[in-house]
DODRENRO-964835 format. One line per field, with one value per residue (C-alpha): chain; x, y negated, z. Coordinates in Angstrom, 3 decimals. Layout:
c = [A | ...]
px = [X | ...]
py = [Y | ...]
pz = [Z | ...]
This chain:
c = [A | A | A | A | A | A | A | A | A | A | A | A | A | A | A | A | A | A | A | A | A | A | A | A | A | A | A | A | A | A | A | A | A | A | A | A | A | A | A | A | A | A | A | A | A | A | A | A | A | A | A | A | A | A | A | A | A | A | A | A | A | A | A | A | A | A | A | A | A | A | A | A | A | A | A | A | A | A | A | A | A | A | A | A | A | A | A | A | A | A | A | A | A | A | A | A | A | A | A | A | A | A | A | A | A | A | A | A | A | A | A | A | A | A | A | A | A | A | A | A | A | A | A | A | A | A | A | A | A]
px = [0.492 | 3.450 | 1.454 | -0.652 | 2.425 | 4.024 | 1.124 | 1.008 | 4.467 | 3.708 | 0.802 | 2.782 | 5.906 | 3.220 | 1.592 | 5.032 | 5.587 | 2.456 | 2.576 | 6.293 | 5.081 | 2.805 | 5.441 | 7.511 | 4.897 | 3.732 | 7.139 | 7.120 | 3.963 | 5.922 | 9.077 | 7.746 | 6.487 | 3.236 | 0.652 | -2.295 | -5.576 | -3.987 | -1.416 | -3.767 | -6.737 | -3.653 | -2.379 | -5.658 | -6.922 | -3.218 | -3.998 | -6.624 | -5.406 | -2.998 | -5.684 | -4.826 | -6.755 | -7.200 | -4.893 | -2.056 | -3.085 | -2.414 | 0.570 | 2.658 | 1.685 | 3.187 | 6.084 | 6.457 | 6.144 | 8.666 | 12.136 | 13.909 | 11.692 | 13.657 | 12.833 | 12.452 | 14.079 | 11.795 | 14.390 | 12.563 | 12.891 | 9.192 | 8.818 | 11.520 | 9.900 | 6.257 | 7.789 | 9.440 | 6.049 | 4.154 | 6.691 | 6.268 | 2.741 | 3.248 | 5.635 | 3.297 | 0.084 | 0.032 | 1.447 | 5.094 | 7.877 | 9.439 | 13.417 | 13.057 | 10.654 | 13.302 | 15.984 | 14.450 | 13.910 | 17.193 | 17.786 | 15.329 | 16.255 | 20.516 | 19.333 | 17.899 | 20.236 | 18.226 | 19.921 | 18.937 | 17.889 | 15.604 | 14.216 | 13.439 | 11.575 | 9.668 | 8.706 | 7.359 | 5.399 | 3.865 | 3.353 | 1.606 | -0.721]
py = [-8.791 | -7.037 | -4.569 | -7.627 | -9.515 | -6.840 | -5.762 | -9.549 | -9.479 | -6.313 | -7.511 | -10.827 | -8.623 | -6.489 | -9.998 | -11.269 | -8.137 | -7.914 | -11.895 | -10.991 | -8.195 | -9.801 | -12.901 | -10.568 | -8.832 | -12.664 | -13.159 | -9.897 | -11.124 | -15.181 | -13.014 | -12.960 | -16.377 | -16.191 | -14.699 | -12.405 | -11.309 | -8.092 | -8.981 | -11.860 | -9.204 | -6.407 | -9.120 | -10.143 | -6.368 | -5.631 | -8.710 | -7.389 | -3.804 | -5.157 | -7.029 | -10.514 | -13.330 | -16.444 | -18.280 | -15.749 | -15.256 | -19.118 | -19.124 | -16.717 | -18.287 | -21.633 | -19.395 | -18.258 | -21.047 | -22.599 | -23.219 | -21.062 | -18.083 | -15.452 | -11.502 | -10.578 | -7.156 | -4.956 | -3.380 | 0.079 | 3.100 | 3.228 | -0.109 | -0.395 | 2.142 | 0.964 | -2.230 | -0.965 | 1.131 | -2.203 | -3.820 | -1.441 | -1.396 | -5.314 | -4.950 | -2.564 | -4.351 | -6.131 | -3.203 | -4.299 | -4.731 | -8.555 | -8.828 | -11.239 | -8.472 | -5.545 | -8.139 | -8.843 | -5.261 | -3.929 | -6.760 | -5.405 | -1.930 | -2.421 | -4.877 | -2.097 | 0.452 | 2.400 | 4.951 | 5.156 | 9.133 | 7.558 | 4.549 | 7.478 | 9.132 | 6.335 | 4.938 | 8.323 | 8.862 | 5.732 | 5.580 | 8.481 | 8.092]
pz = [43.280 | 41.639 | 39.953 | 38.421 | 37.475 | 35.860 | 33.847 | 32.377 | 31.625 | 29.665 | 28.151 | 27.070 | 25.478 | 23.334 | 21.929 | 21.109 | 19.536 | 17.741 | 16.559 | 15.753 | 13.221 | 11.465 | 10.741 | 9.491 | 6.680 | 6.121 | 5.167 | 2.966 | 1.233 | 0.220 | -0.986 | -4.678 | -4.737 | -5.104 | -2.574 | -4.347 | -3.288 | -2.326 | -0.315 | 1.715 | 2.000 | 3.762 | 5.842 | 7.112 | 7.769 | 9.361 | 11.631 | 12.872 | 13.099 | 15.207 | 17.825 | 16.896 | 15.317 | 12.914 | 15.002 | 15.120 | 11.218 | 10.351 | 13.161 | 11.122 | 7.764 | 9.376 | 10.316 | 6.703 | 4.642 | 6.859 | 5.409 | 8.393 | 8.059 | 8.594 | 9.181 | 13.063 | 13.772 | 16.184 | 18.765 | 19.193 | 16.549 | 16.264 | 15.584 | 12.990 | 11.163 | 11.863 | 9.929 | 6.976 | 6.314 | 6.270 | 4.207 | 1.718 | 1.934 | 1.312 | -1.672 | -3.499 | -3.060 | -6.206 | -8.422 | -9.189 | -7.073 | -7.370 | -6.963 | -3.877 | -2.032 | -2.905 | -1.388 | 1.621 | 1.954 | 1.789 | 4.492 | 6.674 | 6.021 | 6.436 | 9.692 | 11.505 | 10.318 | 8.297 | 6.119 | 2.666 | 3.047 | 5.686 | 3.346 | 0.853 | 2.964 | 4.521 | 0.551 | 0.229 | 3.103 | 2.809 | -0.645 | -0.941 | 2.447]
């Protein structure tokens, strides 16, 4: 019975998680204004990617239309970094970077204590993946 209660409690944690990521790149994709093909179709296919569905899809588009949407930071290393990799992937999906997605960003980025020789490195990995 413990066993089976802790393994919920796990299971619940990685769907909070999960839901809590894909806020945060739904966020990403209303910084500019306006929300493109692009941005919707990596979104959607991160969504999945990340085992959840329609509902969690229109959940987090709820979340970031609202007017306290605010960025979620991840507390493991991994998961910071996992972020800022699909943030960028967000910011460049529609070919130019908008002033409200750089801000939002550098909030992300000085939230989780990233240093800039580490933002660097992370534009360039994923930029060139």
């Amino acid at each position: 019975f413990y066993l089976d209660k802790k393994l919920k409690k796990c299971a619940i944690e990685k769907l909070i998680k999960r839901r809590q990521h894909l806020r945060n790149l739904v966020l990403m994709a209303f910084a500019d204004g306006s929300l493109g093909e692009r941005e919707v179709n990596l979104v959607a296919d991160r969504c999945v990617e990340l085992g959840l569905d329609d509902y969690d899809l229109s959940l987090a588009i709820k979340s970031g239309l609202s007017d306290g949407a605010m960025l979620e930071v991840p507390s493991g290393q991994s998961e910071r970094e996992a972020l800022l990799r699909d943030l960028i992937r967000i910011m460049a999906a529609d070919g130019r970077l908008d002033e409200g997605e750089k801000r939002l960003f550098a909030l992300a980025a000085a939230k989780m204590s990233i240093s800039a020789a580490d933002v660097e490195r992370l534009i360039d990995e994923t930029l060139t993946q």
